[in-house]
N, C-alpha and C positions, 0 to 999 in steps of 0.2 A: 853414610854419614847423614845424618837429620838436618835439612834443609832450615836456612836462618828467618825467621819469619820478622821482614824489615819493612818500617813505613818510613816513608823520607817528607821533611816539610823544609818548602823552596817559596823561593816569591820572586825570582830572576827568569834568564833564560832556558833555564833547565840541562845546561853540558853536565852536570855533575850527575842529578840524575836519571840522565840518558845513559850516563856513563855507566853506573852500577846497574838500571836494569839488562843492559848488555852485557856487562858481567855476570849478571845472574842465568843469564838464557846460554851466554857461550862457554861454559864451565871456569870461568877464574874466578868467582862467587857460587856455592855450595847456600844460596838463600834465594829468598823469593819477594819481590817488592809488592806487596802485598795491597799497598793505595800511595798515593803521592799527593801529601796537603800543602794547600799554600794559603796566605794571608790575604793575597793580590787574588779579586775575581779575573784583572784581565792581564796576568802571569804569564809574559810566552811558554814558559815551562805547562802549564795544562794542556794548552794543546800538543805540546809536541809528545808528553807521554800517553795525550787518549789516541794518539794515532799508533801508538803499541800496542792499545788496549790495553792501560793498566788504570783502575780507577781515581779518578781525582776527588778533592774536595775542597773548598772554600771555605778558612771559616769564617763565620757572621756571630755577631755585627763588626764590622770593622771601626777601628778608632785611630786617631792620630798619637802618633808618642813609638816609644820603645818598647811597648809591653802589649798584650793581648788583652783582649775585653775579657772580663771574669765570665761570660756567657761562651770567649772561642774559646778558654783553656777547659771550660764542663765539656762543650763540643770533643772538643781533642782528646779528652780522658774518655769518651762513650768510643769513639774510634779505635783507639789502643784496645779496651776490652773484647769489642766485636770481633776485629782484624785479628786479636791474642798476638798480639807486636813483642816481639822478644828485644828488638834494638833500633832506635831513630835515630837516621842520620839525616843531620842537615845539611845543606846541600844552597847555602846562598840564602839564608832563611835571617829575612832581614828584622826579627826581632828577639829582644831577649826573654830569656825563659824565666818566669819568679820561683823564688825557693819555695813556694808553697805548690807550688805545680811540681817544681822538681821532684818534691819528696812524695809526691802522691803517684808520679807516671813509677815505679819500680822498675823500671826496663834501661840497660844503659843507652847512653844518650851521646854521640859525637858532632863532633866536626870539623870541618876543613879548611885551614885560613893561610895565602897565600904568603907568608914571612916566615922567619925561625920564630915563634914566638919565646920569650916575652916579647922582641922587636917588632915595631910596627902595629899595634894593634887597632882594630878598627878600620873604618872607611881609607880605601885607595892605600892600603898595604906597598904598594907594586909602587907607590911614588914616591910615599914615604920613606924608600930605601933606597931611590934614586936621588932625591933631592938628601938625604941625609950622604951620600956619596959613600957607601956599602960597596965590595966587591963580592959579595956574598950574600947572597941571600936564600929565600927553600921555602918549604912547605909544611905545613904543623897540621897533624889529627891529634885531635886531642877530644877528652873527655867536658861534657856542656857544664858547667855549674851559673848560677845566677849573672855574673860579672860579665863583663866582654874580652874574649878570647883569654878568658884566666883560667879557665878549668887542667885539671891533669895533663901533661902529656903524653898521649901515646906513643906516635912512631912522627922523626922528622927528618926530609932529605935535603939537600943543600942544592944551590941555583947559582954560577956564575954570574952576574951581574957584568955585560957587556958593553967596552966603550961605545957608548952611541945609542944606547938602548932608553927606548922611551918610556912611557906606562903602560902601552897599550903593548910594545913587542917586547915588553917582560912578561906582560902577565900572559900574553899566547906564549910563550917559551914556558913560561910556569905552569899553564892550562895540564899538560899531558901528566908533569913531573905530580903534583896533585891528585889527578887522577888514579894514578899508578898506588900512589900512598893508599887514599883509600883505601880502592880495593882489597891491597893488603893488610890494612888496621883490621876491617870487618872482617875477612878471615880468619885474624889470628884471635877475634875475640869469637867466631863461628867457630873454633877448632879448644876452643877453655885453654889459650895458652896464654890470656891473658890474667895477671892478678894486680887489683890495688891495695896498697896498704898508706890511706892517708894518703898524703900525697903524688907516692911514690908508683909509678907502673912498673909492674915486673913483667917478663914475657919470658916464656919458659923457652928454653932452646932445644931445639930439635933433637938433639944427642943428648941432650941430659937425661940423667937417674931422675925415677917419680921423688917431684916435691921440689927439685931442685926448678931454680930461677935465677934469671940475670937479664940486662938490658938487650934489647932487640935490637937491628937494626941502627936506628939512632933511637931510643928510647929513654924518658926522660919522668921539672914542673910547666901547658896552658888551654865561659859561655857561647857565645852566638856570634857566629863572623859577620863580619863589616866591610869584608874588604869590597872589593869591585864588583859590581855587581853584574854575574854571568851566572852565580846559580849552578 
């Protein structure tokens, strides 16, 4: 099976993509993390992926706001072509994407955001469904489009929400469940079992006749995560 050729862009801690390069190296990812960009020159996540040796990059020039300098999204399109990136996952990547960028990178685009979405979207997920008093709550991959955390849904698992549980000891209880997701999104879209129609994600099932499709997992309708920032 053809190795997935993925660049991940982070500006947090880097657990997410420590997470996938370790997947890629201990076979539950059939892909290869190919560089790891982030916005933050001083991102814990750069160091802790050059100690894997996998290449970083910064982009410049850096600006204040929610969007990238029209100078780092030329940067980031010269990167994708070099690297030949089949799929960017974000990974704690604390800005959003413009639809002019979108429709130019052709490679799909996810991410990872700590809620079921549509609930909760944006900055501290993990509180926003405590203080809204949730017994329920999970994880959403979903596909990037302009918005924040609006794009398609991929695959989503659910999260009990425990008497007594703060922000911080949902979002380490959520950390793993998250992680897990991934990996399995990127797979299933490494293996073409994934298809969009509009808004719709289809995911082909294991035992099905060719052509045939239906929801995955939990598969589902939601750019760029906000939640907490761990990256």
């Amino acid at each position: 099976m053809k190795s997935l050729r993925l660049l991940v862009l982070a500006s947090g801690r880097g657990s997410h993509a420590v997470n996938l390069i370790e997947a890629s190296r201990d076979g539950r990812l059939c892909a290869d993390v190919a560089r790891v960009v982030s916005d933050r020159r001083g991102a814990p996540v750069i160091e802790r992926v050059r100690a894997l040796r996998v290449a970083t990059t910064v982009l410049m020039p850096d600006t204040a706001g929610s969007r990238l300098h029209p100078d780092a999204e030329r940067q980031l399109l010269e990167i994708l072509r070099e690297e030949r990136i089949e799929l960017i996952a974000l990974c704690g990547f604390m800005r959003l994407l413009s639809a002019d960028l979108l429709d130019r990178i052709g490679a799909p685009i996810l991410n990872v955001h700590p809620s079921l979405l549509p609930a909760f979207r944006g900055l501290h997920a993990q509180r926003q469904a405590i203080e809204a008093g949730v017994r329920v709550t999970g994880a959403t991959v979903h596909f990037v489009d302009s918005g924040m955390d609006t794009g398609p849904i991929l695959l989503q698992a659910p999260l009990e929400v425990l008497p007594g549980d703060t922000e911080e000891s949902l979002s380490d209880r959520l950390l793993p469940v998250e992680q897990r997701l991934y990996v399995d999104a990127i797979g299933l879209i490494q293996r073409g079992a994934v298809r969009r129609e509009g808004r719709a994600v289809l995911i082909e099932r294991p035992d099905a006749p060719a052509g045939a499709a239906g929801p995955g997992p939990t598969a589902a309708g939601s750019g760029t995560t906000k939640g907490r920032d761990r990256g």
